[in-house]
C-alpha positions in Angstrom: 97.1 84.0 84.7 95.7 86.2 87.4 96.6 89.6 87.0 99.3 90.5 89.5 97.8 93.9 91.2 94.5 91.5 92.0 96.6 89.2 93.0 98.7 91.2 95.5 95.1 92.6 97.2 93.3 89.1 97.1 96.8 87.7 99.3 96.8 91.1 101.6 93.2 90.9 102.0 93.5 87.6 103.9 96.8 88.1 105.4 95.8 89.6 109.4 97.2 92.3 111.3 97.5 94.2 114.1 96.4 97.7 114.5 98.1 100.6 115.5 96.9 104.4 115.8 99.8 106.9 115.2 99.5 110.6 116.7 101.1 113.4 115.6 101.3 117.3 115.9 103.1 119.3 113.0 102.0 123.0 115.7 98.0 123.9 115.5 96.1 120.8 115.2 96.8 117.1 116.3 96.2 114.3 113.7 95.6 110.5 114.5 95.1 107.6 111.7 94.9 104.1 112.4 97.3 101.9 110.7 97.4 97.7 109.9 101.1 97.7 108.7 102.7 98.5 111.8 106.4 96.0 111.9 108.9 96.0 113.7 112.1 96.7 112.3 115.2 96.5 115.1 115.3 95.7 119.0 118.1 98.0 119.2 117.6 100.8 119.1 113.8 99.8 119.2 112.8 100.7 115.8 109.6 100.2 114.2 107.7 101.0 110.5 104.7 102.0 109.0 103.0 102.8 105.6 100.6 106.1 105.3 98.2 106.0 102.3 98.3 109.5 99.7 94.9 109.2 100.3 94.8 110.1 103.8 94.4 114.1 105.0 96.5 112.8 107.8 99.5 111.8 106.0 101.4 115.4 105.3 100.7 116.1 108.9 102.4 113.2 110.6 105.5 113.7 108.2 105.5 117.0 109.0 105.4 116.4 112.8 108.9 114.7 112.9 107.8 112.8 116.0 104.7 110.6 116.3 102.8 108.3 119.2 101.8 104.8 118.1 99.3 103.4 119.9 99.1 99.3 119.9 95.6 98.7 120.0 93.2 95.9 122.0 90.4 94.6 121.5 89.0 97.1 124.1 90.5 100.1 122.2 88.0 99.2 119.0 86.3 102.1 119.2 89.5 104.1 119.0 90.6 102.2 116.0 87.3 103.1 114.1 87.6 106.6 115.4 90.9 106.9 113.6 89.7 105.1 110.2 86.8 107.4 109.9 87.4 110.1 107.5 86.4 113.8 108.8 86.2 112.5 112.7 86.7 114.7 115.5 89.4 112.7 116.9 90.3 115.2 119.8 87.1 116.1 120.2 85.8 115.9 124.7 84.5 112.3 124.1 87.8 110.8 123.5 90.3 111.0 126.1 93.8 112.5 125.7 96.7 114.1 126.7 100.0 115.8 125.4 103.1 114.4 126.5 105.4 116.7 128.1 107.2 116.7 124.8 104.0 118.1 123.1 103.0 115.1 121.1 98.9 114.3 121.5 98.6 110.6 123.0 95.5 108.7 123.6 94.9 107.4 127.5 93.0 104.5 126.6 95.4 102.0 124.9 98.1 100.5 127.3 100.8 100.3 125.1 102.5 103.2 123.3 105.7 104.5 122.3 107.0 107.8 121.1 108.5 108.3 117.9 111.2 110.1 116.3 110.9 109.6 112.4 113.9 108.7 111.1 113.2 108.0 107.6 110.8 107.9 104.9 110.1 106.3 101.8 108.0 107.6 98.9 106.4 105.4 96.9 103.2 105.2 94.5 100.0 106.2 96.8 101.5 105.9 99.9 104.7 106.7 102.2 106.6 104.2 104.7 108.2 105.3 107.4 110.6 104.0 109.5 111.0 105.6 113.7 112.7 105.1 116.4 111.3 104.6 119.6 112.0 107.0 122.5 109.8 105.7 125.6 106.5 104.3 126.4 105.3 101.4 128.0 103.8 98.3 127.4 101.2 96.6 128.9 100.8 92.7 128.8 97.0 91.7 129.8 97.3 89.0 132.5 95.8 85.7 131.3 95.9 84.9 127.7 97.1 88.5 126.1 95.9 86.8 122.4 92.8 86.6 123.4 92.8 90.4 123.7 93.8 91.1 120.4 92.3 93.3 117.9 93.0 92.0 114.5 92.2 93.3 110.8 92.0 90.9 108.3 89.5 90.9 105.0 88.4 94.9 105.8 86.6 93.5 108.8 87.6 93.9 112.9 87.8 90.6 114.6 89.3 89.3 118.1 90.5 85.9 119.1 88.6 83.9 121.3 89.1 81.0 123.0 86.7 78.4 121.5 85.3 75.2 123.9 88.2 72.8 122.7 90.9 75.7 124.0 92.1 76.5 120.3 92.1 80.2 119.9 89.0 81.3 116.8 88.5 84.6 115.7 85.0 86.3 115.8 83.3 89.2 113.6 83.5 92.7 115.4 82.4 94.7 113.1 78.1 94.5 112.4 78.7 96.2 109.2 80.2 93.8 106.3 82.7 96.2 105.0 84.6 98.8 107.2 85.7 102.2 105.8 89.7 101.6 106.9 91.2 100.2 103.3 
């Protein structure tokens, strides 16, 4: 018999996601981490969840905040992604474009979807925290065309997008060049 905790990252490993990048400002210093466990939790009111790993320098700070931005990334916003899943990056640094919103929270320009947060609950468990908010405004953008085709996906510790192969099915492609990422 397998044992169970392999099990559980083997299955996880393979299962793909979307990623997210949540901003946050507790007063001093914005914080941003990038996220695969994004879900969404009710249509009304909009209401969404996400998990934040113990091991993450980010974590105390966006619980802290009370309100958060969660960014829904594309393929295009890659670079943001890995920008977020990079320990001891300068996030807010002049290279990455940003902006407070008029309620204070930091929010990346870049990505065309995002929503802002109120954290409405959260959930302690062993090495991480889940967190469920409610969505306040934002917008989101729908890529004309095929949107899947623009989608950023993680799935075995590796980027990847969907393309649309000769035949019309939908494949997904490498977009990392190294073979192991450093978002776990």
């Amino acid at each position: 018999m397998t044992d169970l905790s392999h099990a559980f990252r083997d299955a996880f490993r393979l299962h793909p996601a979307g990623v997210a990048v949540i901003t946050a400002d507790p007063g001093g210093q914005p914080v941003a981490m990038t996220v695969s466990s994004l879900i969404s939790v009710s249509a009304a009111p909009p209401t969404v969840a996400f998990s934040l790993s113990s091991r993450s320098g980010s974590t105390a700070a966006v619980l802290a905040a009370g309100s958060v931005v969660i960014h829904l990334l594309r393929f295009a916003d890659l670079d943001l992604a890995l920008l977020g899943a990079t320990p001891g990056a300068d996030r807010f640094g002049d290279a990455t474009p940003w902006t407070r919103l008029p309620s204070g929270e930091p929010r990346y320009t870049g990505p065309a979807t995002w929503f802002r947060a109120r954290i409405t609950g959260s959930l302690p468990v062993e090495g991480a925290t889940v967190v469920v908010a409610e969505l306040l405004e934002g917008e989101s953008v729908v890529p004309p065309g095929a949107p899947e085709l623009e989608s950023l996906i993680y799935l075995d510790r590796r980027w990847h997008r969907l393309r649309e192969a000769a035949d019309g099915k939908a494949s997904l492609t490498l977009m990392d060049t190294e073979p192991r990422d450093v978002f776990r």
